[in-house]
ZALO-35802 format. One record per residue (C-alpha): residue in one letter; x, y, z; residue number from 1. Coordinates in pm, 1 decimal, decimal comma, always signed. Layout:
N
+------+----------+----------+----------+-----+
| code |        x |        y |        z | pos |
+------+----------+----------+----------+-----+
|    A |        X |        Y |        Z | NUM |
...
+------+----------+----------+----------+-----+
//
This chain:
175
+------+----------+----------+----------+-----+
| code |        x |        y |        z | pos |
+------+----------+----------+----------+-----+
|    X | +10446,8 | +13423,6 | +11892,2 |   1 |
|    X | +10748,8 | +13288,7 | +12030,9 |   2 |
|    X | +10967,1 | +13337,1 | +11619,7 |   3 |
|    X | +10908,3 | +13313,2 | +11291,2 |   4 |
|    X | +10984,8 | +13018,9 | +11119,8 |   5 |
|    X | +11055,3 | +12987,2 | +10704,2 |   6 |
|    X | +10704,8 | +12849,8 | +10667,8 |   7 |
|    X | +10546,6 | +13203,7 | +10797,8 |   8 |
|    X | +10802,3 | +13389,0 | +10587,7 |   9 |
|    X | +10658,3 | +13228,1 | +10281,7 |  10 |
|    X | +10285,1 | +13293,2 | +10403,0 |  11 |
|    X | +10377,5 | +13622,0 | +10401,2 |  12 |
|    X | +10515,1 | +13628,9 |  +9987,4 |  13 |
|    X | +10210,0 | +13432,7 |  +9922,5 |  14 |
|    X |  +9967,2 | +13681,9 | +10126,8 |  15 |
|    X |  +9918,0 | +13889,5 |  +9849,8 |  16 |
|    X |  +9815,6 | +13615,8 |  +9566,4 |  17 |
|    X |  +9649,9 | +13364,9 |  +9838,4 |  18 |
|    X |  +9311,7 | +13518,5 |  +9797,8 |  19 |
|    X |  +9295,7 | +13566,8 |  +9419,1 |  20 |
|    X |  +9361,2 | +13167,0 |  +9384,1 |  21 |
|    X |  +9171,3 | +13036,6 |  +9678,6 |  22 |
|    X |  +9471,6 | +12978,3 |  +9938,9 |  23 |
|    X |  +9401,0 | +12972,5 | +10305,3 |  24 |
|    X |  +9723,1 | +13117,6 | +10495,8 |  25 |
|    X |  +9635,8 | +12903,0 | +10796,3 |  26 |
|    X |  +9572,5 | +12555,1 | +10598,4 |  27 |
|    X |  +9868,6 | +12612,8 | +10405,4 |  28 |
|    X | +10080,0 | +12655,8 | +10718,8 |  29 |
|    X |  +9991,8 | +12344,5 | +10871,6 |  30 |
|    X | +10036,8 | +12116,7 | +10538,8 |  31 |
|    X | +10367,9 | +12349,9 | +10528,1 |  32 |
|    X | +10459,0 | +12221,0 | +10865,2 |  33 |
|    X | +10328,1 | +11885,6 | +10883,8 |  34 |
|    X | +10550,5 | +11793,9 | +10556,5 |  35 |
|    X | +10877,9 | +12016,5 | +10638,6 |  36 |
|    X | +10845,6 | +11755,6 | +11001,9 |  37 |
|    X | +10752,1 | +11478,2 | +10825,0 |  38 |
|    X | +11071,6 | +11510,1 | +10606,1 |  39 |
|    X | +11280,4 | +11602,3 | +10896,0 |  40 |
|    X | +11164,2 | +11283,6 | +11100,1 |  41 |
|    X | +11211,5 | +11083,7 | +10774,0 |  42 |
|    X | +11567,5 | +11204,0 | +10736,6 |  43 |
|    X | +11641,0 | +11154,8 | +11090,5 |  44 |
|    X | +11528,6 | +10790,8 | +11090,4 |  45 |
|    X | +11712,1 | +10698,8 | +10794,5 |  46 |
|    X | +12005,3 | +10854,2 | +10993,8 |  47 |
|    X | +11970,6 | +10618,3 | +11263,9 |  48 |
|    X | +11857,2 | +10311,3 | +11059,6 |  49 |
|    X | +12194,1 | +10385,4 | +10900,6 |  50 |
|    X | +12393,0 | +10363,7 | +11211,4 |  51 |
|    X | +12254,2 | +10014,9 | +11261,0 |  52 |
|    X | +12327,5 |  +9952,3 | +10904,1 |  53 |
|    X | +11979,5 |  +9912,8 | +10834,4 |  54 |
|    X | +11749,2 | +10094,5 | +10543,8 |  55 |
|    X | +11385,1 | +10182,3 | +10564,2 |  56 |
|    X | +11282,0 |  +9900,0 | +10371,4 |  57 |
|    X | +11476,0 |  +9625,1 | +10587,8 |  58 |
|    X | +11314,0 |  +9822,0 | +10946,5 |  59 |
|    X | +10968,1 |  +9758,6 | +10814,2 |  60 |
|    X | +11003,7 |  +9409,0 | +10795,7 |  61 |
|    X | +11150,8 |  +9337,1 | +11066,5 |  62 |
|    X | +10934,5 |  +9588,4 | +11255,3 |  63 |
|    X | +10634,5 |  +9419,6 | +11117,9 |  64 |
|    X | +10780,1 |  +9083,1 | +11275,3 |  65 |
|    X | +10892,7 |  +9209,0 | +11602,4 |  66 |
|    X | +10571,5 |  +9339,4 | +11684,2 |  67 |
|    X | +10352,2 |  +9053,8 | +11606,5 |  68 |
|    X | +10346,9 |  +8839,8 | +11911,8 |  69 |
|    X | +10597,9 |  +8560,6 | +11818,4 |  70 |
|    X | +10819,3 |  +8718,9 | +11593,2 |  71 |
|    X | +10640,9 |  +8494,8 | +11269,6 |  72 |
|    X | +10416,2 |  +8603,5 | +10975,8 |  73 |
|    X | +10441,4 |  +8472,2 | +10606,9 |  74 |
|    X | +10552,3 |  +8658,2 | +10347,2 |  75 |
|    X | +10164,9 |  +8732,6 | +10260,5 |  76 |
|    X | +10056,7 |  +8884,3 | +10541,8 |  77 |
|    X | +10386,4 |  +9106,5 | +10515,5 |  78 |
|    X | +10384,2 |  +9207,6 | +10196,1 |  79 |
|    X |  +9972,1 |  +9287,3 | +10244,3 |  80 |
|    X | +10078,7 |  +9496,1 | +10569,8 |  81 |
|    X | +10342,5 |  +9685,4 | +10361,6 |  82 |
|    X | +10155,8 |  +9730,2 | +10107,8 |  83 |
|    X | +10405,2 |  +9542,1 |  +9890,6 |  84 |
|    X | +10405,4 |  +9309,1 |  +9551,6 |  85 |
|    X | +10514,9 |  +8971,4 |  +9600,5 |  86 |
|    X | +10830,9 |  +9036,2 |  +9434,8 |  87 |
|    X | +10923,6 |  +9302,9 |  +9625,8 |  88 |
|    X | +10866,1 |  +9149,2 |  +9988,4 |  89 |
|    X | +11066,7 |  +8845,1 |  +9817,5 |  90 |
|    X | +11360,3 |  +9089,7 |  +9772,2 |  91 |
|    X | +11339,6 |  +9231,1 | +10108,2 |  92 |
|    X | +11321,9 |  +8889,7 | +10253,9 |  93 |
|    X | +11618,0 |  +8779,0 | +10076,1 |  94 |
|    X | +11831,7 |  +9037,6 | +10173,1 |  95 |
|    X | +11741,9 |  +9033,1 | +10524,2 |  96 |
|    X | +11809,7 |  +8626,6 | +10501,6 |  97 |
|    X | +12161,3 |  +8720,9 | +10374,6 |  98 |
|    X | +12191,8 |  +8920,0 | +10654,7 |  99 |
|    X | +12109,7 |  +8638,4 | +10934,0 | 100 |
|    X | +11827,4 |  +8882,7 | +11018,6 | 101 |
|    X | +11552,9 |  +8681,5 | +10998,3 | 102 |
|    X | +11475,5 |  +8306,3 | +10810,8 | 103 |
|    X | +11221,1 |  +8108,9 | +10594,9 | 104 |
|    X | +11092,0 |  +7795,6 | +10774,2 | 105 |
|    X | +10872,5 |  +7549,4 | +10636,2 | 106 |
|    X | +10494,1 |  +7497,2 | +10786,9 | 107 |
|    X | +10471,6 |  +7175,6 | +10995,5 | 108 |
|    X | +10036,9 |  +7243,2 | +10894,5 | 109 |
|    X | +10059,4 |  +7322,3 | +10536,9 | 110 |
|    X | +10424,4 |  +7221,6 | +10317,9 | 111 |
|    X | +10301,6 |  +7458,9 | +10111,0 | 112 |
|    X | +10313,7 |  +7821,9 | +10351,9 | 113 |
|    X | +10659,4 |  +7944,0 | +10466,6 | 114 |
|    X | +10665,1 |  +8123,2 | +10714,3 | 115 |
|    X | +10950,6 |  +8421,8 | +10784,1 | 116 |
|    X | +11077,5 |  +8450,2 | +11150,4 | 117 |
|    X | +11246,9 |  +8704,2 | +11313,5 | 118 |
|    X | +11598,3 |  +8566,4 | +11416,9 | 119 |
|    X | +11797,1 |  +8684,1 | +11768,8 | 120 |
|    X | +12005,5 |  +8877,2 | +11555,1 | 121 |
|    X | +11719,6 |  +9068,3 | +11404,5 | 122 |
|    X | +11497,1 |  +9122,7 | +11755,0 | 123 |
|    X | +11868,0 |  +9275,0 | +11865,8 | 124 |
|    X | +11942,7 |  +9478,8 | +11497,1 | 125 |
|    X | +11556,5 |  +9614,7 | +11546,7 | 126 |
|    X | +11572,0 |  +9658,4 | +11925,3 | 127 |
|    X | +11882,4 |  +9893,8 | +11886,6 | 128 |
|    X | +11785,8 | +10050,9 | +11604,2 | 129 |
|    X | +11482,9 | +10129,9 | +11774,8 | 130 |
|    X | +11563,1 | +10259,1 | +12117,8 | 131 |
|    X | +11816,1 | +10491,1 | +11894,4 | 132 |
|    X | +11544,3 | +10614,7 | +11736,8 | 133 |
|    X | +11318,6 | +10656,9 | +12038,5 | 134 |
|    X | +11551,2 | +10895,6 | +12194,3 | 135 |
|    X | +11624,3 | +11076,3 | +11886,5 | 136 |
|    X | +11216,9 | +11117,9 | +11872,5 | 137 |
|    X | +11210,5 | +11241,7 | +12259,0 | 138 |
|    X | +11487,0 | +11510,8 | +12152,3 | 139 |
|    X | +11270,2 | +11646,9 | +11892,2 | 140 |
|    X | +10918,4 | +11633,9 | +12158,8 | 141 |
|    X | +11137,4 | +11809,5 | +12395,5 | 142 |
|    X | +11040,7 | +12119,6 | +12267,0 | 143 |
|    X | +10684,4 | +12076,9 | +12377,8 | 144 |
|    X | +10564,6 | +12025,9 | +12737,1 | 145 |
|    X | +10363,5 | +11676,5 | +12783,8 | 146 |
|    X | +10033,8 | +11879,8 | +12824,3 | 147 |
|    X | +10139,4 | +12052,2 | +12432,4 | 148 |
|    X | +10260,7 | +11691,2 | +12343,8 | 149 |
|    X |  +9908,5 | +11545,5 | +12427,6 | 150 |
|    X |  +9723,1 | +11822,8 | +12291,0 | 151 |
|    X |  +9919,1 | +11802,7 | +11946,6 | 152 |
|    X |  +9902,8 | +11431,8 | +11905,5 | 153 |
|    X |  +9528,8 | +11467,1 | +11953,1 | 154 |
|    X |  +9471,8 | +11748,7 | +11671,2 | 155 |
|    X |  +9700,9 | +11495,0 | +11484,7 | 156 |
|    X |  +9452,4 | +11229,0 | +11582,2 | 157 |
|    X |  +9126,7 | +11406,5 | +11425,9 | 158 |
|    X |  +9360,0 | +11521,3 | +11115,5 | 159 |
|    X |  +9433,6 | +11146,0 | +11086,9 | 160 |
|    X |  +9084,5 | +11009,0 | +11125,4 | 161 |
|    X |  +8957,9 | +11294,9 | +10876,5 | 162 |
|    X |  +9224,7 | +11120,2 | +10621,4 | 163 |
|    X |  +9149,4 | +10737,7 | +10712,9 | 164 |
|    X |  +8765,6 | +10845,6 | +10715,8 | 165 |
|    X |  +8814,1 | +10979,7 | +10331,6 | 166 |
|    X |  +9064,9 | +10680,8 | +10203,6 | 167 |
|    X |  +8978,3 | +10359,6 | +10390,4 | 168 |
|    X |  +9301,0 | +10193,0 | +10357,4 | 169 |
|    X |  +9507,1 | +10478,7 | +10438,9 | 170 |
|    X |  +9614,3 | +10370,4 | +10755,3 | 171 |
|    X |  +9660,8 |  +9939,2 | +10739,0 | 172 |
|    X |  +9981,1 |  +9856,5 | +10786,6 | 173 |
|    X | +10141,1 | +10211,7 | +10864,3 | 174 |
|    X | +10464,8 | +10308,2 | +11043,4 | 175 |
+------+----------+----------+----------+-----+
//
């Protein structure tokens, strides 16, 4: 092993207790790991998203918008991708409306559907933000070769199915 890292010095204070209360050293170490990353990544992206003066919340949307086809959804669909309330997804919207980031247009088919499109401003604001982030992502992969890369994003994979598998709706809508 190439170091230690602070998740194996905890496994080894919790060594001595893990078998009286049912704690496996290696499971623990990967949920350890998984969610010391996952906060790291999280922390870095908000960095980023800051940069481009955007937040989390704001990135979604207009994520959700740049990658559909024609930069257009309805608040619905949005809010039912983010997993959001109708109020919230209004709030979003508004802000990002403020912001000239995207806009509400009425339906030509049905006066009673708006639908939310992603303005140039926003494709630029989320393109930026974006390749930022990219690159920030490739800094952090550095530190595995492609052939570790690949192999870890496919033990990822079957973690991933595992949870999707147990909780259907774990993974609509996500990143």
């Amino acid at each position: 092993m190439a170091g230690q890292d602070h998740i194996d010095r905890f496994l080894k204070r919790l060594e001595p207790v893990a078998g009286e209360v049912g704690i496996d050293l290696d499971v623990e170490g990967v949920v350890d790991r998984v969610g010391g990353i996952s906060r790291r990544i999280k922390r870095g992206t908000e960095a980023i998203l800051a940069e481009h003066d955007l937040s989390i919340e704001e990135w979604q949307v207009l994520s959700r918008l740049r990658l559909y086809g024609d930069g257009r959804s309805t608040p619905g669909a949005l809010a039912g991708d983010l997993e959001l309330s109708s109020g919230a997804m209004t709030s979003r919207l508004d802000r990002l409306e403020r912001r000239g980031l995207i806009r509400r247009l009425d339906d030509p088919a049905d006066r009673r559907t708006v639908i939310v499109e992603l303005t140039p401003a926003g494709r630029k604001a989320w393109d930026a933000a974006a390749s930022a982030q990219a690159r920030r992502e490739a800094f952090f992969a550095s530190a595995l070769t492609k052939a570790e890369q690949r192999r870890l994003n496919a033990l990822l994979r079957k973690l991933m199915l595992a949870f999707e598998a147990a909780e259907p709706d774990s993974g609509r809508g996500k990143k």
